[in-house]
SENU-123028 format. One record per residue: residue number from 1; y, z negated, x negated of N, C-alpha, C in turn. Coordinates in Angstrom, 3 decimals. Atoms other than C-alpha are relative to their C-alpha. Example, Ala and Ser with C-alpha at 12.3 -4.5 7.8 and 13.67 -1.06 7.14 Angstrom:
BEGIN
 resi     n_yy     n_zz     n_xx    ca_yy    ca_zz    ca_xx     c_yy     c_zz     c_xx
    1   -1.190    0.000   -0.890   -4.500   -7.800  -12.300    1.200    0.000   -0.900
    2   -1.190    0.060    0.820   -1.060   -7.140  -13.670    1.090   -0.730    0.770
***
This chain:
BEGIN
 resi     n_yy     n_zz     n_xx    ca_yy    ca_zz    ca_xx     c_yy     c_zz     c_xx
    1    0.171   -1.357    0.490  130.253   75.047 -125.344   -0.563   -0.046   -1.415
    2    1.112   -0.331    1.284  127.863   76.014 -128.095    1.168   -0.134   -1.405
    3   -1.024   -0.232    1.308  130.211   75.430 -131.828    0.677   -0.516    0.288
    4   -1.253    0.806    0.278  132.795   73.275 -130.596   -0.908   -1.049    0.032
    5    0.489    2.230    0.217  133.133   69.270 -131.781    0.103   -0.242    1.522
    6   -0.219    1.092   -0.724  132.636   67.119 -129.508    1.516   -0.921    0.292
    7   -0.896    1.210   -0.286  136.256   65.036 -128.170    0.237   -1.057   -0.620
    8    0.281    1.563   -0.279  134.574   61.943 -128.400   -0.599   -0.189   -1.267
    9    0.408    0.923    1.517  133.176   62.109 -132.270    0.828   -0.726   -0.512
   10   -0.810    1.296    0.986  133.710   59.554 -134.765    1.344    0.722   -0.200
   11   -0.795   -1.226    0.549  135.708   62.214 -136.437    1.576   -0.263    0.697
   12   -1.477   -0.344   -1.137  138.483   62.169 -133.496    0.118   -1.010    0.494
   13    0.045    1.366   -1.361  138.252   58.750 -131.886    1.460   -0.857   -1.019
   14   -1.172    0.264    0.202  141.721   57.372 -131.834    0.102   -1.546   -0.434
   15    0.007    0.875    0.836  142.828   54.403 -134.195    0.645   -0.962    1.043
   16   -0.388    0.506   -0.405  143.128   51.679 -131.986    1.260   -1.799   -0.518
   17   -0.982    1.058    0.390  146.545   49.222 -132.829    0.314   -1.053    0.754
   18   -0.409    1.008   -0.591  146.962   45.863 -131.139    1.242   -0.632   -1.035
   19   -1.166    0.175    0.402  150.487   44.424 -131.654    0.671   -1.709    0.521
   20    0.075    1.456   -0.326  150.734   40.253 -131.494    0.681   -0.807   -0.700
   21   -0.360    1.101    0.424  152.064   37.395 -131.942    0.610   -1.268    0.812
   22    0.021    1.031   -1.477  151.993   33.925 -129.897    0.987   -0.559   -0.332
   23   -1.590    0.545    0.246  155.791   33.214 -130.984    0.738    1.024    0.450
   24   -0.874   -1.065   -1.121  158.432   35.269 -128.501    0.941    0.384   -1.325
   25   -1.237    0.139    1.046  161.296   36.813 -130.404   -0.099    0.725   -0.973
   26    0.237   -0.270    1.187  159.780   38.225 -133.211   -0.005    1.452   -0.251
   27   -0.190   -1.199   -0.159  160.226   41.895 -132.553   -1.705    0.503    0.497
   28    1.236   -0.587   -0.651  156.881   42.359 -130.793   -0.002    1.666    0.488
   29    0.042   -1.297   -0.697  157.668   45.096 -128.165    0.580    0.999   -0.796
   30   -0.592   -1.094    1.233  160.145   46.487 -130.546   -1.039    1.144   -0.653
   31    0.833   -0.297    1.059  157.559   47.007 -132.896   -1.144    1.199    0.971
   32    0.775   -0.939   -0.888  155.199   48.780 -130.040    0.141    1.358    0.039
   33   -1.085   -1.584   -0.073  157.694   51.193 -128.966    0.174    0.843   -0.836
   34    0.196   -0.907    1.189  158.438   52.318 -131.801   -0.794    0.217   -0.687
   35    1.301   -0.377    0.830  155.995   52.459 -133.635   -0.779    1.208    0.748
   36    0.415   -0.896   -0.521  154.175   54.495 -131.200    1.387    1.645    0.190
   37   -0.857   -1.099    0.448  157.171   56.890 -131.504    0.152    0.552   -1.145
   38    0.031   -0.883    1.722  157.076   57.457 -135.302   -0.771    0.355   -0.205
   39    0.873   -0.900   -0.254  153.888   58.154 -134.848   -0.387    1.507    0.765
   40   -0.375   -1.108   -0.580  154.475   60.592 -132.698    0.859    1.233   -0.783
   41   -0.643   -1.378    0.622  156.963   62.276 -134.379   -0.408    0.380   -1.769
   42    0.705   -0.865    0.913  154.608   62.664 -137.401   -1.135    0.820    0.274
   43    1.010   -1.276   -0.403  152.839   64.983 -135.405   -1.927   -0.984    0.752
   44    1.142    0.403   -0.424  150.042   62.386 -133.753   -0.249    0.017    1.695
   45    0.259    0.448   -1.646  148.662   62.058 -130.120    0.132   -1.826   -0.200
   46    0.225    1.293    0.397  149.601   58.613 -129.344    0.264   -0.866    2.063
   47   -0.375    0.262   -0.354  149.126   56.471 -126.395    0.377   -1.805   -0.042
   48   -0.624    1.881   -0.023  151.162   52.777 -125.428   -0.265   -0.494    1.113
   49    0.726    1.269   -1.644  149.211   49.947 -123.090    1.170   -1.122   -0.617
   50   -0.815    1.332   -0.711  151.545   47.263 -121.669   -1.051   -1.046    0.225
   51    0.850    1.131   -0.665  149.189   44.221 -121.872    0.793   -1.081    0.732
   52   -1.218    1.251    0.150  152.334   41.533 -121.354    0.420   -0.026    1.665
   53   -0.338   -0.371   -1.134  152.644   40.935 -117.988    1.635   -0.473    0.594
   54   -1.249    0.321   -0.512  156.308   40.116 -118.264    0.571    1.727   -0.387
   55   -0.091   -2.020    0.154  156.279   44.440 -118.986    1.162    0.308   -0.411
   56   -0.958   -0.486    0.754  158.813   44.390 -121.705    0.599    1.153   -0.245
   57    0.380   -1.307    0.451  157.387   47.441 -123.173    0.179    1.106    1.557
   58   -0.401   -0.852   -1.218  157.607   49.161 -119.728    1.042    0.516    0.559
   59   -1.305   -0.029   -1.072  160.937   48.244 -118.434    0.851    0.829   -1.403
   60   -1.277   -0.432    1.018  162.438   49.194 -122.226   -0.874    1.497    0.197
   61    0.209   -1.398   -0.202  160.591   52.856 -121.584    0.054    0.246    1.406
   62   -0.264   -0.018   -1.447  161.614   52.539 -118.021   -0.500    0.672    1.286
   63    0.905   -0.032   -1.025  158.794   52.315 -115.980   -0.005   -1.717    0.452
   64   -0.651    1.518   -0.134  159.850   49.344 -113.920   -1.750   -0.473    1.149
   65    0.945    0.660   -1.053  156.935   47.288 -111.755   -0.708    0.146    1.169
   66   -0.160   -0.144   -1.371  158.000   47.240 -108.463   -0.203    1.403    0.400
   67    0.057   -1.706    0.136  158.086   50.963 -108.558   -1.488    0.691   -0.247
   68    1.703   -0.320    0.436  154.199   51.491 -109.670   -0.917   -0.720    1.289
   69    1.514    0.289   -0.640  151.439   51.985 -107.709   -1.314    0.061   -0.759
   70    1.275    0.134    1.123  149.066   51.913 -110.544    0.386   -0.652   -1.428
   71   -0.447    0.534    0.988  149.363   50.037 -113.761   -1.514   -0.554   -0.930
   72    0.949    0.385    0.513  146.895   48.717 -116.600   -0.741   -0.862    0.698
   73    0.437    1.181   -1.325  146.039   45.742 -114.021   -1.528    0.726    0.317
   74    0.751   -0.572   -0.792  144.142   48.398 -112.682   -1.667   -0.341   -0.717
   75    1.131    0.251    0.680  141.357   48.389 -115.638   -0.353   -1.283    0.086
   76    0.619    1.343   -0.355  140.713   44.765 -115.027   -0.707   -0.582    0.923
   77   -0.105   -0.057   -1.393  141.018   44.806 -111.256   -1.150    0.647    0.719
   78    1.075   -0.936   -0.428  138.569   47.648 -110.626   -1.048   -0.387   -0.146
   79    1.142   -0.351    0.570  135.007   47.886 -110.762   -0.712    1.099   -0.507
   80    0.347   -1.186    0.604  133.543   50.183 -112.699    0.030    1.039    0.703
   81    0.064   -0.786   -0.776  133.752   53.403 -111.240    0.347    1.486   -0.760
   82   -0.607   -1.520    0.293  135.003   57.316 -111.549    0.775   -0.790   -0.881
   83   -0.790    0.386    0.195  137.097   56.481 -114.996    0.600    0.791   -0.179
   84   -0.971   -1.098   -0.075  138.464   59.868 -114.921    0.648    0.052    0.664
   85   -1.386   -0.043   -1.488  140.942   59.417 -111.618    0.367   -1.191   -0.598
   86   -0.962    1.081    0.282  141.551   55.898 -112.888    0.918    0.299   -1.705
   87   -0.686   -0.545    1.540  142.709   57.167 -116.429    1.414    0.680    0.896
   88   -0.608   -0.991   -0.596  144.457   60.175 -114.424    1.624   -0.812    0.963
   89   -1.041    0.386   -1.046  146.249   57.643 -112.203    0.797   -1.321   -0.722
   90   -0.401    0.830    0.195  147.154   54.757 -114.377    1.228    0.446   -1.441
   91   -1.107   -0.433    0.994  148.830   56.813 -117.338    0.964    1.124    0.419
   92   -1.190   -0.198   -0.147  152.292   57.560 -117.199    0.805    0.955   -1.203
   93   -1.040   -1.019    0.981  154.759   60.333 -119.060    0.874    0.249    0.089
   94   -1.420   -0.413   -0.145  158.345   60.745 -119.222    0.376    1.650   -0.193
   95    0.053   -1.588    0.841  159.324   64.686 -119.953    0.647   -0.248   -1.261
   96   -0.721   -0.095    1.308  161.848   63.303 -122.791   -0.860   -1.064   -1.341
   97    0.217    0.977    1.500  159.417   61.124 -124.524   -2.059    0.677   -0.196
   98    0.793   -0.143    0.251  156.394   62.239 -126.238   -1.099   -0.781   -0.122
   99    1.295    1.051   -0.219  153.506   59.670 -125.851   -0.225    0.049    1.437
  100    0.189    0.487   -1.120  151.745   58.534 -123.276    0.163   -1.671    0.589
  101   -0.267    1.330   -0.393  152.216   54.933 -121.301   -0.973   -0.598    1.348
  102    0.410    0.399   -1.329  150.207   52.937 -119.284    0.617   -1.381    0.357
  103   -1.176    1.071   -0.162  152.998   50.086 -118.073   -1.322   -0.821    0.584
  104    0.119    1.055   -0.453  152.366   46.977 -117.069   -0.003   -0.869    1.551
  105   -0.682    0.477   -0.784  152.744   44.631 -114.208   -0.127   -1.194    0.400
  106    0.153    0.843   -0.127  153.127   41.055 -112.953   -1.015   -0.696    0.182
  107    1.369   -0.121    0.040  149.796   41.177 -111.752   -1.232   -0.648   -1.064
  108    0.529    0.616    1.443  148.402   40.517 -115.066   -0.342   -1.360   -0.214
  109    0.199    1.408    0.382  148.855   36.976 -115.368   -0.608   -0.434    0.988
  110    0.865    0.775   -0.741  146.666   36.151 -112.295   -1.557    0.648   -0.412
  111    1.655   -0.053    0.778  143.487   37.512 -114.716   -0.855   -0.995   -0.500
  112    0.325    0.871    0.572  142.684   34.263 -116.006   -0.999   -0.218    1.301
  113    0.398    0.551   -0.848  141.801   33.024 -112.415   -1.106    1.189    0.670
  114    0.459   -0.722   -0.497  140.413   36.572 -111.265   -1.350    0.383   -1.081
  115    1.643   -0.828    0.420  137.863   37.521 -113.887   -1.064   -1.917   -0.616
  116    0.708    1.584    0.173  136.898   33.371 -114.207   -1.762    0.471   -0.187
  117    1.942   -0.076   -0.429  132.942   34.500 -113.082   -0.072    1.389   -0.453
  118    0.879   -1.474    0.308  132.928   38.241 -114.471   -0.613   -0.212   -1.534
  119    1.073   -0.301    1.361  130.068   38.665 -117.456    0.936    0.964   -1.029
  120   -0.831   -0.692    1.261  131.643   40.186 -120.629    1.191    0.410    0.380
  121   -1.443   -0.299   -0.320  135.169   40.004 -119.676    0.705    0.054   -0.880
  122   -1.136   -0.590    1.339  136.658   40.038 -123.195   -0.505    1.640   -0.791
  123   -0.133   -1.283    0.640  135.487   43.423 -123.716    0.155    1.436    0.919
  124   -0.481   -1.252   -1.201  136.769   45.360 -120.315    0.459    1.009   -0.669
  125   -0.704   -1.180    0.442  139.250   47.212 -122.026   -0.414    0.524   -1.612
  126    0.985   -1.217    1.009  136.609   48.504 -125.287   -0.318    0.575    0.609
  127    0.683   -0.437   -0.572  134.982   49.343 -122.663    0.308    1.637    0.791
  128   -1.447   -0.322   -1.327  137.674   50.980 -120.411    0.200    1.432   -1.309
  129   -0.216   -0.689    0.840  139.144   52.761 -123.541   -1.170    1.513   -0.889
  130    1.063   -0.962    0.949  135.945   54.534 -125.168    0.135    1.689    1.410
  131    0.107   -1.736   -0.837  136.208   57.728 -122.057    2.091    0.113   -0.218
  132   -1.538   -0.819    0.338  140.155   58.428 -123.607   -0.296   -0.266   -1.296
  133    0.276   -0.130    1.366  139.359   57.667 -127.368    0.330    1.217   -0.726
  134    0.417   -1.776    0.849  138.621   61.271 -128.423    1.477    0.975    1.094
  135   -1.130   -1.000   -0.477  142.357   62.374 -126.416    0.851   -0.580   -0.678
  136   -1.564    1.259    0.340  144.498   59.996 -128.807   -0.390   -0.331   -1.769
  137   -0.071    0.814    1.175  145.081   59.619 -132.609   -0.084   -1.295   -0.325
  138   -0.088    1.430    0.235  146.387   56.389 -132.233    0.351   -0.670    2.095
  139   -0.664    0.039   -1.331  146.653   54.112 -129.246    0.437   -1.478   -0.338
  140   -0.709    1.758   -0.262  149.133   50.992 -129.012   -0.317   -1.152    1.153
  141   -0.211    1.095   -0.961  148.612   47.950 -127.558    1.216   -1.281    0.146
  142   -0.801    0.692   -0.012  151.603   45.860 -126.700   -0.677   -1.562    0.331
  143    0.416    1.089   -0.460  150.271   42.234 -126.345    0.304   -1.078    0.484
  144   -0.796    0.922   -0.170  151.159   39.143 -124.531    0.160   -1.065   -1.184
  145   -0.135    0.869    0.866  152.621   36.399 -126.520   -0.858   -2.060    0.098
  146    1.021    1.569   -0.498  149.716   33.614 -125.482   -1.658    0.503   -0.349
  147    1.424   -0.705    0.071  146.173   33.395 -126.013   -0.415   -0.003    1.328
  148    0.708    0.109   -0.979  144.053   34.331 -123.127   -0.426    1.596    0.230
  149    0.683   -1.500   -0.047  142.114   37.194 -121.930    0.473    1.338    0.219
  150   -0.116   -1.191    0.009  143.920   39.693 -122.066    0.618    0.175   -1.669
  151   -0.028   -0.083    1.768  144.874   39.080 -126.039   -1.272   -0.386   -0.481
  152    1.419    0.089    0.208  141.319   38.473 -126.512   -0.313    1.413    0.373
  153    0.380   -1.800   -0.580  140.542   42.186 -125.006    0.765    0.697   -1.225
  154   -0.587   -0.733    1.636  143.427   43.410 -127.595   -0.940   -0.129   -0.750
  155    0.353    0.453    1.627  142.064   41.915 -130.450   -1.861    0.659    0.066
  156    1.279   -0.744    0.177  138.109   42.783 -129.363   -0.015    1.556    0.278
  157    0.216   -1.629   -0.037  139.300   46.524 -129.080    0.259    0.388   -1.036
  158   -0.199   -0.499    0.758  141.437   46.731 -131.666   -0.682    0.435   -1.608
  159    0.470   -0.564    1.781  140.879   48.526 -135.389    0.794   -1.004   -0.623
  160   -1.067    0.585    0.645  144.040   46.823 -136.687    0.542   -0.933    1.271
  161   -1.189    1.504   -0.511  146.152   43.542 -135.636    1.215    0.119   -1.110
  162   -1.005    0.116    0.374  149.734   44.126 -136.364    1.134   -1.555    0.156
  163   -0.561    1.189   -0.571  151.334   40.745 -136.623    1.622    0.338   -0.504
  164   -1.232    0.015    0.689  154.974   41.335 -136.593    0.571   -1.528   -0.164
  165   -0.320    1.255    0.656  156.525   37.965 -138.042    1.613    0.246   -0.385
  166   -1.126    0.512    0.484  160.462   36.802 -137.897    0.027   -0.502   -1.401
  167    0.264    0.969    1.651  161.220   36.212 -141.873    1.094   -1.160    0.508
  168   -0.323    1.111   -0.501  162.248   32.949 -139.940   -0.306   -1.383   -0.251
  169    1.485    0.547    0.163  160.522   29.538 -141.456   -0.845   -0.595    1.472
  170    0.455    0.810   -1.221  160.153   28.148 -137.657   -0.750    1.472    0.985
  171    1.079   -0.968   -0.132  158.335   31.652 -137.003   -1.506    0.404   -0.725
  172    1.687   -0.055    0.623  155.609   31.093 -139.702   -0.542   -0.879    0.627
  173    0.517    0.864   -0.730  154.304   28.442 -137.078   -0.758    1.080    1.045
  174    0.264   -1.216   -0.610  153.551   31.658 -134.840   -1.566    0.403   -0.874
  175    1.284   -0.244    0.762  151.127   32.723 -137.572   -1.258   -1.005    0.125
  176    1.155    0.996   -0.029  148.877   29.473 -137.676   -0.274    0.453    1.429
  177    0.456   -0.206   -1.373  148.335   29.722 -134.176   -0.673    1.385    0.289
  178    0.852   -0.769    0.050  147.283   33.187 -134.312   -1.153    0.433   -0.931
  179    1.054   -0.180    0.778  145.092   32.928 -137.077   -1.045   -0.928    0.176
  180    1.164    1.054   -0.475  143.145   30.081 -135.187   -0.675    0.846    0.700
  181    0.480   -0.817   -1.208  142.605   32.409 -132.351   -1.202    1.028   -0.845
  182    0.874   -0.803    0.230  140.971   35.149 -134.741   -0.784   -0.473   -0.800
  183    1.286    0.757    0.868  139.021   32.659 -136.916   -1.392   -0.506    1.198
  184    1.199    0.434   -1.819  137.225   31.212 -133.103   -0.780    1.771    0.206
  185    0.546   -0.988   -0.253  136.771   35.079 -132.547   -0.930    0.650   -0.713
  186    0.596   -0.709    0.905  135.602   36.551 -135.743   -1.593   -1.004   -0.535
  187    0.851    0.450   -0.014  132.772   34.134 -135.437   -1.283    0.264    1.164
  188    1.178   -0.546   -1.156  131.189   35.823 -132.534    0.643    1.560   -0.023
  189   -0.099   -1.220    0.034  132.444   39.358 -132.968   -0.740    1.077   -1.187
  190    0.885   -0.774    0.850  130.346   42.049 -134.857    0.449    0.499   -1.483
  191   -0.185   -0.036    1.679  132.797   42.660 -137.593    1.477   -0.651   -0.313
  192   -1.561    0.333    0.438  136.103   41.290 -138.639    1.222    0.096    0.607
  193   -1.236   -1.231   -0.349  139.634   41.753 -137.226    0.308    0.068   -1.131
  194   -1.166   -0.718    0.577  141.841   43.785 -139.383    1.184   -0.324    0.397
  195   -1.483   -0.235    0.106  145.242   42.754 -139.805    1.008    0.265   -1.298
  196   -0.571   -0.271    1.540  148.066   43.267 -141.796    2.046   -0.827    0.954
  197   -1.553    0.566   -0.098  151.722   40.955 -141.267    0.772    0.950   -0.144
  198   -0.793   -0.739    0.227  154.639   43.013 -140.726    1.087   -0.870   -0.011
  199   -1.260    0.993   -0.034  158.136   41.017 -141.575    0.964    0.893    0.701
  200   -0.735   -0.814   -0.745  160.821   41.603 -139.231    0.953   -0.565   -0.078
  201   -0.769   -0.148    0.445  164.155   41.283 -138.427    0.897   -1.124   -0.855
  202   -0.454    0.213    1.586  165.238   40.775 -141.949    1.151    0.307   -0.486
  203   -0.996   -0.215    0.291  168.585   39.613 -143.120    0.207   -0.292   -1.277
  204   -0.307    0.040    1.326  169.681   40.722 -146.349    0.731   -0.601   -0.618
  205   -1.139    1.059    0.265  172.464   38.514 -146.253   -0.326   -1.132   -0.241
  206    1.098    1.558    0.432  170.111   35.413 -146.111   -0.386   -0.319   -0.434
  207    1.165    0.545    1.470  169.069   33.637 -148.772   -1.204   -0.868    0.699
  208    0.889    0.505   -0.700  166.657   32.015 -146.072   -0.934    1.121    0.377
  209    1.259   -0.705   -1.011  165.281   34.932 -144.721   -1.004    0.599   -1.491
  210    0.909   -0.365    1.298  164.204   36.326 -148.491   -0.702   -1.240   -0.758
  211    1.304    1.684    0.297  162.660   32.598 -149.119   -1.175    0.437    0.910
  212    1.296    0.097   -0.823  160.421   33.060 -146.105   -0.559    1.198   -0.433
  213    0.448   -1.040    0.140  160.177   36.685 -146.999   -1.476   -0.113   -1.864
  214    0.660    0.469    1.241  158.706   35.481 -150.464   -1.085   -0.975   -0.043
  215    0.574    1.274   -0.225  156.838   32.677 -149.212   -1.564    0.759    0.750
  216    1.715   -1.080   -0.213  154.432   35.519 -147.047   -0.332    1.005   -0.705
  217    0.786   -0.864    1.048  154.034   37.893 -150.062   -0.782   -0.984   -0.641
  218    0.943    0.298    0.473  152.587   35.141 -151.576   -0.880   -0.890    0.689
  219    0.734    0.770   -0.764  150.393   33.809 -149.108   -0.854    1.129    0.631
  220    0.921   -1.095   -0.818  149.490   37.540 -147.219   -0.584    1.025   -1.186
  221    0.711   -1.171    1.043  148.928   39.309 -150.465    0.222    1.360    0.478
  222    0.223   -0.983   -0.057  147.322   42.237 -149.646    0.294    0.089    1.934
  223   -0.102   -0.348   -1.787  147.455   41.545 -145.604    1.092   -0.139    0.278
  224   -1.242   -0.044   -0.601  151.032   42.199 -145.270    0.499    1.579   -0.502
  225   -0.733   -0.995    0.179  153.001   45.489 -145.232    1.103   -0.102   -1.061
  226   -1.333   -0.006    0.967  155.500   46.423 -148.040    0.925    0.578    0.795
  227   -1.654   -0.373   -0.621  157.980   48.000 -145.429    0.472   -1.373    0.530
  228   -0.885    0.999   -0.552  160.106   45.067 -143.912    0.958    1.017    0.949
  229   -0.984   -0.293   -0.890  162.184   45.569 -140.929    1.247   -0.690    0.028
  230   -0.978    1.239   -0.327  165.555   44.683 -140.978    0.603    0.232    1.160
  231   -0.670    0.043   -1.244  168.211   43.827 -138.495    0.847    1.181    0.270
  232   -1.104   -1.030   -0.090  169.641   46.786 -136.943    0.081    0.019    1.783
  233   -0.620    0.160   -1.365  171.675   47.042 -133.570   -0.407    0.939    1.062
  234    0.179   -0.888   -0.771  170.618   50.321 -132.721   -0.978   -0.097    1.156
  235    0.659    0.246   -0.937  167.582   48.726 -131.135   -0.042   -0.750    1.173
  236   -0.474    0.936   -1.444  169.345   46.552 -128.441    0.187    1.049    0.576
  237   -0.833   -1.139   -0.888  171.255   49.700 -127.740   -1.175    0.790    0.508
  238    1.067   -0.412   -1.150  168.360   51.427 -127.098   -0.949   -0.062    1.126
  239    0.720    0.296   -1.300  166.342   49.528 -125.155    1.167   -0.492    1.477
  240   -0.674   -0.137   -0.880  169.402   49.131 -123.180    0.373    1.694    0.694
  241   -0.241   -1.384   -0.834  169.864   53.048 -122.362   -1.654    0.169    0.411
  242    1.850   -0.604   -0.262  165.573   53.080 -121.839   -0.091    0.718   -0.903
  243    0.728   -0.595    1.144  164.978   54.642 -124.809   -0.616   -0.678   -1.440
  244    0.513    1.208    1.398  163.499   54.161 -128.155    1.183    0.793   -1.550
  245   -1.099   -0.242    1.074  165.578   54.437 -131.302    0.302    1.291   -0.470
  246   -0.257   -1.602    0.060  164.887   58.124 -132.210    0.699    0.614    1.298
  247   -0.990   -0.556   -0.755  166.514   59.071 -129.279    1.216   -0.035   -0.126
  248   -1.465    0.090    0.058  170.005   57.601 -130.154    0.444    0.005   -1.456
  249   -0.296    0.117    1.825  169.732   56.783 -133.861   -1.174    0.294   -0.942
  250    1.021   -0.519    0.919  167.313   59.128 -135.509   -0.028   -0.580   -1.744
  251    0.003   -0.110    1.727  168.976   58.428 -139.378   -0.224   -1.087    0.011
  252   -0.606    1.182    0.259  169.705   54.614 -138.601   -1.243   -0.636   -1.483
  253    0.874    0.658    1.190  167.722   52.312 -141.285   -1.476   -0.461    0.642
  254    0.948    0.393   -1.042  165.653   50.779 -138.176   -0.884    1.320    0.128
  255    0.763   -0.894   -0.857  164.401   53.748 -137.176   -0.713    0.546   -1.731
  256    0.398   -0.281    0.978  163.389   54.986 -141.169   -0.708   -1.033   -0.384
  257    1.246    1.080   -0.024  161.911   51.513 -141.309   -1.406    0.696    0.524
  258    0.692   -0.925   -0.737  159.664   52.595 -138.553   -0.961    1.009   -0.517
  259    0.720   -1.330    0.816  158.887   55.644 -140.212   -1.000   -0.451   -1.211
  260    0.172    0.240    1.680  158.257   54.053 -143.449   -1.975   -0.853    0.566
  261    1.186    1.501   -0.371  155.438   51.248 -141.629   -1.012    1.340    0.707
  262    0.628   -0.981   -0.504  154.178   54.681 -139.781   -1.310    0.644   -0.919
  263    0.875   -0.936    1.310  153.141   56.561 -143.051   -1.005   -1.124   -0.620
  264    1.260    1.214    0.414  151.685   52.844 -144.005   -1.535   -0.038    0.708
  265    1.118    0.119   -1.090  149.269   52.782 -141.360   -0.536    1.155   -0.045
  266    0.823   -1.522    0.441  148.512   56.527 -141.666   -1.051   -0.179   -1.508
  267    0.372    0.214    1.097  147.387   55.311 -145.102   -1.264   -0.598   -0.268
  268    1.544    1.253   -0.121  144.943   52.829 -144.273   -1.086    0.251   -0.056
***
């Protein structure tokens, strides 16, 4: 119609977040979930892809596997086609939770062997993504914790690489390994990744964990977040009822963390 924007301008095209790290443990999915929830509740469109085909992120917003007849799989799986019914059919909505979700499923990990012979296979899901862009502020990517093509697809979609990082020292080993992966990449990709280290759960009680915590301010500088996550319980409990922390513990510290790393990224 004559005077309206366009969806799909620069203007509106949604800030894509990949969320990694090739060391388990480290508050990965955590970090997904929520995150895509504090975003949310500062007023953004936001949706969350399940790359991980062990569907952490799925089962803790409780969309379980076995139960799906459609799942991200699908964008891999398919050939190009109508991506308006496959959008339509692969994203998922709870009524009590505000985002959108496109879960996961076991499936996943037989991509290595299935897209072996397809032509530009690390950039399906840029590809995939650009007809929903212009319906989504921000969109999360949950990532597996390995390299291979489907953390290669993250990383060539994303705007930002969130590395969340245990202030653990046998978790800064996690880091080398992913900063090999995007040094091999950023040598054939058109511009840079973007990241930024997020430290996680962080015990104040530890004179170990504020060594390591000290050890990546001065090593990430500027590519690390000033919020820190620390350890809080509320987030077992939640992903044990299927929810995410604003649902049970809006004030807790976890969940104002959250908030705090939210307004960071809004910032950027």
């Amino acid at each position: 119609m004559s005077g309206e924007t366009d969806r799909r301008t620069p203007a509106m095209q949604a800030k894509i977040i990949a969320i990694a790290n090739q060391k388990g443990g480290v508050g990965k999915t955590t970090t997904a979930v929520t995150l895509a929830a504090a975003l949310t509740r500062l007023g953004k469109r936001v949706l969350i892809m399940d790359l991980d085909p062990h569907a952490c992120a799925s089962v803790h917003l409780r969309y379980y596997p076995d139960e799906l007849e459609s799942s991200v799989n699908d964008i891999f799986s398919e050939e190009p086609g109508d991506a308006e019914e496959m959008w339509d059919r692969i994203r998922q909505h709870h009524p009590i939770q505000e985002f959108d979700v496109v879960p996961a499923t076991i499936r996943l990990a037989e991509l290595e062997v299935d897209l072996r012979n397809r032509r530009g296979k690390g950039a399906i899901l840029q590809q995939a993504l650009e007809h929903v862009r212009g319906e989504y502020d921000f969109i999360v990517l949950d990532c597996p914790p390995h390299v291979g093509i489907l953390l290669v697809n993250a990383l060539v979609a994303s705007d930002l690489l969130v590395v969340p990082i245990q202030t653990d020292f046998l978790a800064l080993h996690g880091l080398k390994l992913l900063f090999d992966t995007i040094k091999v990449l950023n040598k054939v990709l058109p511009r840079p990744i973007c990241y930024r280290v997020l430290p996680t759960l962080y015990d104040r009680r530890a004179r170990a964990c504020a060594r390591v915590l000290e050890l990546l301010e001065l090593k990430m500088k500027d590519s690390m977040f000033t919020t820190v996550i620390g350890m809080d319980t509320h987030f077992r409990e939640a992903s044990a009822q299927g929810r995410v922390i604003y649902e049970i513990s809006p004030e807790s510290r976890g969940a104002k963390e959250y908030e705090e790393l939210a307004k960071e990224i809004l910032a950027l």
